[in-house]
N, C-alpha and C positions, 0 to 999 in steps of 0.2 A: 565520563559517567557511563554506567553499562546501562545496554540497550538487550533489552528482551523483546523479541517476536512471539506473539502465537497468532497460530491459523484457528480461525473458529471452525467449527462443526459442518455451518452451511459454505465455506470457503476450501476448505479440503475435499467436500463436495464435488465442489465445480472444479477441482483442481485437476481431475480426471478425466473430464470433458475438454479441458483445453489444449488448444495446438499447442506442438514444442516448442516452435519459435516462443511463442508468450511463455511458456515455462521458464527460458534462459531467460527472456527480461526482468522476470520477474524477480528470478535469481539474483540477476545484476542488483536491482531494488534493493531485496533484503541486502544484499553486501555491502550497496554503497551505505545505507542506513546502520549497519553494523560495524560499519568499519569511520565512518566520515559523520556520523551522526543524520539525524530527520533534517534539520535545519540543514545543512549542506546540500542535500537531496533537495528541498523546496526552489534551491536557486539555478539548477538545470532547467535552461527551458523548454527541453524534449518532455518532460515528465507533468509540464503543465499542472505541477499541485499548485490545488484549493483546497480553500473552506466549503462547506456544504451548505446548502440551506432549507429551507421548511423544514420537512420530515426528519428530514437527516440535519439538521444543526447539531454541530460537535461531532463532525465526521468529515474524513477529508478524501479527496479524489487526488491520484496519480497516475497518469495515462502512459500504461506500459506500451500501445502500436494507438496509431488513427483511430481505431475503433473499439479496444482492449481496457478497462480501468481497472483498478485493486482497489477499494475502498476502506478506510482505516481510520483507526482511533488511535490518540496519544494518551496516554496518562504517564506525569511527571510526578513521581514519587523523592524521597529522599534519596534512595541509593541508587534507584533505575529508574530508566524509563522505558515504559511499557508501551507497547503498539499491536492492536489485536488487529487482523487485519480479519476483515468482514464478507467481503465480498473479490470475488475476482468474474466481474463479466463484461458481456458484449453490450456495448453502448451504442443503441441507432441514432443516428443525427438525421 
């Protein structure tokens, strides 16, 4: 099934701001997901994807470093599937 990526508006944003290292993981992400599908990607357990909840229900988190996340949506259409990704920030714990 073909997989489309887009970076929304506030994610290419912050795409500017971020360290290189995070840029290459991020990289790796989109590839693995382009190339091995979203579902293949969920089962790395470096990348720690979820589901989201409250605010964000129907949004999902993948932890590119320790402190690093891309936040994204899926929609699964007939020919493709689509994934906007949303957000790329720094997460304090």
């Amino acid at each position: 099934m073909n997989v489309q990526i887009f970076i929304s508006k506030k994610a290419q944003k912050e795409l500017r701001k971020i360290p290189k290292h995070i840029l290459l993981q991020l990289d790796l992400w989109i590839e693995i997901i382009s190339e091995e599908g979203y579902r293949s990607m969920q089962l790395i357990k470096g990348y720690n994807d979820h589901a989201l909840i409250g605010d964000r229900k129907g949004q999902r988190s993948s932890y590119l470093s320790r402190s690093w996340r891309v936040i994204y949506t899926i929609n699964e259409e007939r020919a493709a599937i689509l994934i906007e990704i949303l957000e790329i920030n720094h997460h304090d714990y």
